[in-house]
C-alpha positions, 0 to 999 in steps of 0.5 A, a space after each residue: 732457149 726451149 727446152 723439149 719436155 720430158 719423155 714417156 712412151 707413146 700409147 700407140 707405140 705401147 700398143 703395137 708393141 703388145 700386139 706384136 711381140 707381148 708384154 714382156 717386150 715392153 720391158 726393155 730399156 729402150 722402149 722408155 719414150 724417145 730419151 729412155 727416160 726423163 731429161 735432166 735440165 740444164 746444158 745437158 738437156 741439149 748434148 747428144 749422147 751415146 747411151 741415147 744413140 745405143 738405146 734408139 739402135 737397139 729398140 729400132 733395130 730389135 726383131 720386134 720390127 721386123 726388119 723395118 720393111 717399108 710398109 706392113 705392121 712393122 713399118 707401121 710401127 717404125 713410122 709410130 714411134 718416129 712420129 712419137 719422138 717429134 711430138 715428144 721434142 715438139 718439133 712441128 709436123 711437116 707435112 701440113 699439119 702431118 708428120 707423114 707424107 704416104 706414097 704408093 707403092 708396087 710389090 712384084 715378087 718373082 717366084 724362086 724357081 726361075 731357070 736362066 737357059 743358054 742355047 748355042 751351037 755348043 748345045 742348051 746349058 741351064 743355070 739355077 735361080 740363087 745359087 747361078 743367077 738372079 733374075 726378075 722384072 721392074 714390070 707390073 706384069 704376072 709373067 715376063 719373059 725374054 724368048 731365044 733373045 740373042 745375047 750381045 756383049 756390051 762391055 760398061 754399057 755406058 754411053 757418055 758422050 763427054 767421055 768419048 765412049 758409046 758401048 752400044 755403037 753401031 748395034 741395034 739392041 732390040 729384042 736383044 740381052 746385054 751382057 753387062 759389067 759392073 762399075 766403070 772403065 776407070 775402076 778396072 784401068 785405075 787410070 785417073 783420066 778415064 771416068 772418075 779413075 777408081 772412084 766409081 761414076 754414075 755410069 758404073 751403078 747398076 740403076 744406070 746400066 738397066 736404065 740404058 739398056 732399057 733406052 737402047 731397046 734391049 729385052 733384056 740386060 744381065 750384069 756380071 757379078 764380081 765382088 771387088 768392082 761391086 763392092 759386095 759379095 754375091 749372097 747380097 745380091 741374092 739377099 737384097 732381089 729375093 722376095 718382094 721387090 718394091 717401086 713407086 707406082 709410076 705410069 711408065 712402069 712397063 715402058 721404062 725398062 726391060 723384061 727381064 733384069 738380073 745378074 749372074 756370078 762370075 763363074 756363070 759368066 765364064 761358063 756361058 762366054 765359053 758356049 760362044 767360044 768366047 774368053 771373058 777376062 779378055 772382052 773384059 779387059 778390051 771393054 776397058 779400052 776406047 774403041 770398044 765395040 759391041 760383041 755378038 755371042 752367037 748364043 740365045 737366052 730364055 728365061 721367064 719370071 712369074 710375079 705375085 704382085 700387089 699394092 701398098 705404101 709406104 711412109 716418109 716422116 718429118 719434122 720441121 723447125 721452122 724458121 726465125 728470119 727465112 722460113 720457106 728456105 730449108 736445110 735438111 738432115 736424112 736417114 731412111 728408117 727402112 730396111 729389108 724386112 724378113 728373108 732367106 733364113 741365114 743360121 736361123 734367122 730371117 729378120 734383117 735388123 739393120 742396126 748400123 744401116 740404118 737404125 743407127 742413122 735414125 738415132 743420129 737424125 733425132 739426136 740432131 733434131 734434139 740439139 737443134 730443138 733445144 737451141 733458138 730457131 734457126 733463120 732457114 726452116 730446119 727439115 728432119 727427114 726420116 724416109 721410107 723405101 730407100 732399100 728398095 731404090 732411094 723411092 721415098 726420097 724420090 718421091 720427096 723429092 718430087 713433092 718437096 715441103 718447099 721448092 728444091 731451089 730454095 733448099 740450102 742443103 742436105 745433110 745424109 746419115 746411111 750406115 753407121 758404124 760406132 768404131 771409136 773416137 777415129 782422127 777423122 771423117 771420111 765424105 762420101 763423093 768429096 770435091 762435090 761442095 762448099 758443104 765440105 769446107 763448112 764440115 772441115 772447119 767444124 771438125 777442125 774444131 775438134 782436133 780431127 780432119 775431114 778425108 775422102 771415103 776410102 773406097 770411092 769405087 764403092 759407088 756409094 755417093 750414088 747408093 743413099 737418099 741424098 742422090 735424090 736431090 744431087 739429080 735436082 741440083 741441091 748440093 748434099 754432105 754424106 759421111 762415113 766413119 773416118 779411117 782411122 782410129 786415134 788409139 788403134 789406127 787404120 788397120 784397125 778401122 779398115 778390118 772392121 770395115 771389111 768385116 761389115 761388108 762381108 758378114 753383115 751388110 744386108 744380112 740378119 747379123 746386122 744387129 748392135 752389138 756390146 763392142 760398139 763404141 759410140 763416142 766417135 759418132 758422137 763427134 761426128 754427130 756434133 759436127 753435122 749439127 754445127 754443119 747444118 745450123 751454120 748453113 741454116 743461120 748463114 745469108 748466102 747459098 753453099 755452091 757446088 764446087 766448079 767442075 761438079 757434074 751438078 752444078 748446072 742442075 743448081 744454076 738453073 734452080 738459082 735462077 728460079 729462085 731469082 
């Protein structure tokens, strides 16, 4: 069994640190090398601990880095001092002899005076940038623009054909704008036969609504906002699209969607289907119907967006544990150590910290690599995967994915780490996407062990199996475990664990208050933590192939990596 040798702080972490915030930053407690300071020997050298996870949260999410935005000084920083743990487990770098993989990335920030116009025979109404509407372009242009362009309610805008449904039949969309809702048929019916029923579909994210709009033809597609079908409320959709937009620097940029994307409020929403002489709660609810059809507005939108665009990187960091029997087979934990950098000042403060998402989950990934470092080699090589740009559309996992350490058909299984909460010692855990893998029946009896119970994720019309890294390997067929905080709490039950949720979302997600704080209590993540080791190293040391369960839909994506892999 190896032991990693005793932490200090990295020089080029030291340095950053003066540079960026002085001196007297260096005092704090967790800037003490990776671990806070030496490691005691013996079983405890390998045991994940709670004051560790505090201190790595609490420096990765300090306001000396910024916010983690995906490239600058403070991602720099961020990538250094992750690069600094691996070398101090010794934990081989993964990336030929380097523990980054760079990837090159488009800034496109849209001005904020951007006005949305809606002309119709009722006359012209405006609608302010922020307060009404957001809006901006994915293309690596200086101006984008829809012009008089005619508005047509498309309902989901989904086309699934094994669901029967096409919202776009029988109109020609080009030039056109969607008006669009957000998730899917089955979260507005709650009817279990229709889509995923309250469990939110792939059909029902954002990404897939301008992805179809932009197959359709459109110049346009606007998505209304409504709290409860998106899962968050309107000041993060303004937080997350003001300010630099970032995407992988991809030749097809202009051609793969439209000119204009955005949302507006609900109250817009009514506002505007009122012009037309329209209800919208009523099209809401036929667009929840088979047999919906597409409705003309009879109303034209402009708006036009002015871009300052420029090019940087950004920096996905790893480390591999290679493996004792079957090294070119690999298991892989994630979490992405971005987040939104500076914003809209909320009470003063402009820094988005993202502790729990993600600083937090980065503590947990090298809390995992520790254990797994102290242990003998697994027989599949073991990948920890700290990725960048994952606020920004999962861009870093995508690129990983695109140029994988080793081939995707031969990668068992990804383990995914995206906002966590330290709430207590809860009665279970909850997996995000559940009746997806035989990953969760591994999972289960792990936690098992411990006296506790895996569960499904309590609000699956969240869409959040489709809103973190792992999905960037489901679309290649590798079957991935995501996990949240269970649901309740083994002293103050699910009330309690439900309010604290809500709490999040509602205060924090995406904002600057997302920072540690001293009520957290680390010793249920800490369980869970362990679970996930124990998850991954059985995977790691096991013969075969963990499946996708029958009826998933990305079983065929793996069938056809198996029979490359033979």
């Amino acid at each position: 069994m190896r032991q990693p040798k005793t932490r200090s702080p990295a020089r080029t972490v030291r340095s950053l640190f003066l540079t960026l915030v002085g001196a007297a930053t260096l005092l704090l407690p967790a800037c003490q090398g990776y671990r806070g300071g030496a490691i005691e020997a013996g079983p405890r050298a390998s045991a994940i601990r709670a004051e560790d996870l505090a201190a790595t949260t609490q420096m990765l999410a300090s306001d000396a880095f910024g916010g983690r935005p995906p490239s600058g000084p403070e991602a720099d920083l961020t990538v250094d001092y992750l690069v600094n743990a691996f070398e101090e487990m010794e934990i081989a770098p993964a990336f030929d002899g380097a523990y980054t993989q760079d990837f090159p990335l488009v800034s496109i920030t849209a001005a904020p005076d951007a006005v949305l116009t809606i002309a119709g025979a009722q006359g012209r109404e405006t609608f302010a940038y922020a307060d009404e509407m957001m809006a901006w372009t994915t293309r690596v242009v200086e101006t984008s623009e829809i012009a008089e362009s005619e508005l047509v309610f498309v309902g989901y805008g989904i086309v699934a054909p094994e669901y029967g449904w096409n919202d776009y039949a029988g109109i020609d969309m080009e030039g056109k704008t969607a008006i669009i809702l957000v998730n899917d048929p089955g979260f507005a019916t709650e009817d279990a036969e229709l889509f995923g029923g309250r469990a939110m579909t792939y059909y029902g994210r954002w990404t897939y609504k301008y992805e179809e709009a932009a197959r359709q033809g459109a110049a346009g597609a606007i998505i209304v906002h409504e709290t409860a079908p998106a899962a968050y409320p309107w000041d993060v959709v303004v937080n997350s699209w003001t300010g630099p937009q970032f995407d992988l620097l991809r030749p097809d940029a202009n051609a793969s969607r439209v000119a204009i994307e955005g949302w507006v409020t609900r109250d817009t929403a009514d506002r505007i289907f009122l012009m037309g002489g329209l209800n919208y709660e009523q099209l809401r609810d036929r667009a929840s119907q088979h047999g919906f059809s597409p409705v003309p507005m009879d109303l034209r939108a402009s708006l036009r967006v002015e871009n300052t665009i420029s090019q940087s990187a950004s920096r996905n960091v790893a480390g591999i544990i290679r493996g004792s029997e079957r090294p070119d087979e690999t298991v892989i934990y994630t979490a992405h150590w971005d987040h939104l950098g500076r914003g809209p000042a909320i009470d003063g403060d402009e820094i988005y910290n993202g502790a729990a998402d993600n600083a937090a989950g980065v503590a947990g990934l090298l809390e995992i690599a520790h254990r797994m470092a102290a242990d003998a080699p697994p027989a599949r090589s073991v990948i920890f995967l700290a990725t960048g740009a994952e606020e920004q559309g999962l861009l870093g996992a995508y690129h990983y994915a695109a140029e994988p350490i080793a081939p995707l058909e031969t990668t068992a299984a990804v383990i995914n780490m995206d906002l966590v909460l330290p709430l207590g010692a809860l009665e279970d855990i909850a997996v995000v996407g559940i009746g997806s893998s035989e990953l969760e029946d591994i999972l289960g009896e792990e936690i098992a062990a411990q006296g506790r119970r895996i569960s499904a994720y309590a609000n699956p019309e969240q869409g959040m199996y489709f809103r973190s890294d792992h999905f960037a390997f489901i679309k290649e067929g590798v079957p991935a475990l995501y996990v949240h905080p269970g649901s309740t709490h083994v002293e103050y039950g699910a009330d309690y664990v439900a309010e604290r949720k809500a709490d999040y979302v509602a205060n924090h997600y995406h904002k600057p208050s997302d920072e540690t704080s001293a009520d957290w209590d680390w010793s249920g993540v800490v369980l869970d933590l362990e679970a996930l080791y124990a998850t991954g190293r059985r995977i790691a040391d096991m013969e075969g192939w963990p499946a996708w369960y029958e009826d998933a839909p990305f079983r065929a994506a793996r069938e056809r990596s198996a029979e490359a892999r033979r």
